[in-house]
C-alpha positions in Angstrom: 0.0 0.0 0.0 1.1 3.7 -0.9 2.0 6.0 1.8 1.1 9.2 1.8 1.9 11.4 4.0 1.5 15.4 5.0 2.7 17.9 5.3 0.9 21.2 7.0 1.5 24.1 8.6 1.7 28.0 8.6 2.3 29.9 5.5 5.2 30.7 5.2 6.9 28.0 7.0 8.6 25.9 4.2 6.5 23.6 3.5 6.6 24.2 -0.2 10.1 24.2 -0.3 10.6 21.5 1.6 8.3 19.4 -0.7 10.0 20.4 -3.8 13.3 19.1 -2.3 11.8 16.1 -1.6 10.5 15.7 -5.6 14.2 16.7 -6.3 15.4 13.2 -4.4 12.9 11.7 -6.5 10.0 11.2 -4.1 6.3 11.4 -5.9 5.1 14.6 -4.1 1.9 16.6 -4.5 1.4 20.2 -4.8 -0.8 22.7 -3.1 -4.0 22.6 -4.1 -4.7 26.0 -2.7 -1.9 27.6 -5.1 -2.7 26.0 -7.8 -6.6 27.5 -7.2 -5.1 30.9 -6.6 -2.6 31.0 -9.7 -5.4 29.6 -12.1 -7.6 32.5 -10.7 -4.9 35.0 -11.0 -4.3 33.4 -14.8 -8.3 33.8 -15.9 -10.4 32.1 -14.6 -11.2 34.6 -11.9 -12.9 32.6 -9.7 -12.7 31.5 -5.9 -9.8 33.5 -5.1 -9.8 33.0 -0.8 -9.5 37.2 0.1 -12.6 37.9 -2.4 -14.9 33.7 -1.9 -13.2 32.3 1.0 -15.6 29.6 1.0 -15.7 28.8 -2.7 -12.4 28.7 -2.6 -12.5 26.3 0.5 -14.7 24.0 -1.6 -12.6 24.3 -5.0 -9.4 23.4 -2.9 -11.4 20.4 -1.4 -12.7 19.0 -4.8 -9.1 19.4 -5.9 -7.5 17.6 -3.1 -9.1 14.8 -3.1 -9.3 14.4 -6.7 -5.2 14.7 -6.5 -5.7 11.8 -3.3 -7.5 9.4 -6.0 -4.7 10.1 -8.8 -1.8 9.5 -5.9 -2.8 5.5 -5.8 -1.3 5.6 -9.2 2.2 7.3 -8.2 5.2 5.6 -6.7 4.9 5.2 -2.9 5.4 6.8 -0.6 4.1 10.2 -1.8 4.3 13.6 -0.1 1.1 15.7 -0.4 1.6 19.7 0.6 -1.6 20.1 2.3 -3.9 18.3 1.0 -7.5 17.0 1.7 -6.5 17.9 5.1 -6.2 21.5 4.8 -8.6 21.9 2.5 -11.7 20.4 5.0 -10.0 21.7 7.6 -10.2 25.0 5.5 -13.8 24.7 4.4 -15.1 24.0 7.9 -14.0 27.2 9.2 -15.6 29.7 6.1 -18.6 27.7 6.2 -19.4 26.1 10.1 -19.1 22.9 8.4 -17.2 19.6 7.6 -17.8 19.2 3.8 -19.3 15.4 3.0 -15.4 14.3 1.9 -14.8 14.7 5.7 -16.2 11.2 5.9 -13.1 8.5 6.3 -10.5 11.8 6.1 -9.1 9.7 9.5 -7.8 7.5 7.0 -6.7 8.6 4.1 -2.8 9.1 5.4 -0.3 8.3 7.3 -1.6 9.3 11.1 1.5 11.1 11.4 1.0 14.6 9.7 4.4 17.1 9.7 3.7 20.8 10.6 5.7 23.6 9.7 5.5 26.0 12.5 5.2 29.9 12.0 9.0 30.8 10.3 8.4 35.0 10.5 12.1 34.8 8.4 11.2 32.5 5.6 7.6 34.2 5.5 6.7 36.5 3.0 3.6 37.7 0.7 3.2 37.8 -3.3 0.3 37.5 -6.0 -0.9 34.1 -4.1 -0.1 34.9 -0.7 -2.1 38.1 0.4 -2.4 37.5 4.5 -0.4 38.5 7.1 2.0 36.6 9.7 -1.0 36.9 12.0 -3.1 34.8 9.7 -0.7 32.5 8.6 -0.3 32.0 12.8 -4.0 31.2 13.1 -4.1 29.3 10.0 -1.5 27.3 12.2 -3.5 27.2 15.3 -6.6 25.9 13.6 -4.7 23.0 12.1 -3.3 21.8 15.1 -6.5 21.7 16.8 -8.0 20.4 13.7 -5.9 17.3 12.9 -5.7 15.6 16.2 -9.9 15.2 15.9 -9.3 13.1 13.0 -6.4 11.0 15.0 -3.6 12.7 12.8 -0.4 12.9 15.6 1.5 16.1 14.9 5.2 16.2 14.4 6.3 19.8 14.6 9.2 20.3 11.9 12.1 21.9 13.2 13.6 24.9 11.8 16.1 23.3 10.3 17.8 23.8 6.9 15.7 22.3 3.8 18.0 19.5 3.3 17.9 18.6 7.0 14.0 19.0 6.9 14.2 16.5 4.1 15.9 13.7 5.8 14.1 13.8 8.9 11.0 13.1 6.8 12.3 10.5 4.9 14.0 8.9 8.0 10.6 8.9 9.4 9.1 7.2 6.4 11.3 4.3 6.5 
């Protein structure tokens, strides 16, 4: 069986980076559905961009995480996911007061073991996809680790470490 494992966190805290090392060893990875949502709305199609339809964009991240979840079983275990279904319900339960009906079985669809990338004020910045502050990337964080352990996800807090180190210690772990 494939293992796929998460990894979540603050904006801003590395996670992105740390997943495209892990690609660059030659793990499958997947990226972040809620960047890819936000660069296709930047590119044209306009819409459920999260500061103007938070919870359109909620759902349009959850409909593309776990349609990225189905296509993983066909990729090379183990594979990395940044963010993934997690996030995304996690996501759409706080616009909308609700857990979205692909919360069902979301317990098991990875590894219990989710990695979080704490609050990293140095590596954060903003751009065209990242509009919020530090203080919402910080409560982004807070929600998640309140979030996950519902679900029985166990969070391993990644140490601020450099990528390369980052990298081992999650491939260590998946060994």
């Amino acid at each position: 069986m494939t293992r796929f494992v998460v990894v979540s966190g603050a904006s801003g805290g590395g996670k992105s980076t740390l997943i495209a090392e892990l690609a660059a060893q030659g793990l499958s990875t997947v990226p972040e559905p809620g960047r890819r949502i936000v660069a296709a709305a930047l590119a044209g199609d306009g819409c459920g961009l999260p500061w103007q339809q938070p919870a359109e964009f909620a759902r349009r991240a959850v409909a593309l995480a776990l349609q990225d979840w189905h296509a993983a079983h066909g990729l090379t275990a183990p594979v990395v996911f940044d963010r993934g279904l997690l996030d995304a319900v996690a996501a759409f339960e706080h616009e909308t007061g609700a857990l979205p009906p692909e919360a069902e079985g979301l317990g098991t669809r990875y590894d219990r073991q989710v990695w979080m990338a704490p609050p990293w004020p140095d590596l954060f910045h903003t751009d065209a996809e990242r509009r919020h502050d530090q203080a919402s990337a910080l409560a982004e964080y807070r929600r998640l680790c309140a979030f996950l352990p519902r679900f029985g996800y166990e969070i391993r807090e990644l140490p601020k470490l450099s990528v390369a180190d980052r990298a081992a210690l999650v491939r260590a772990a998946m060994t």
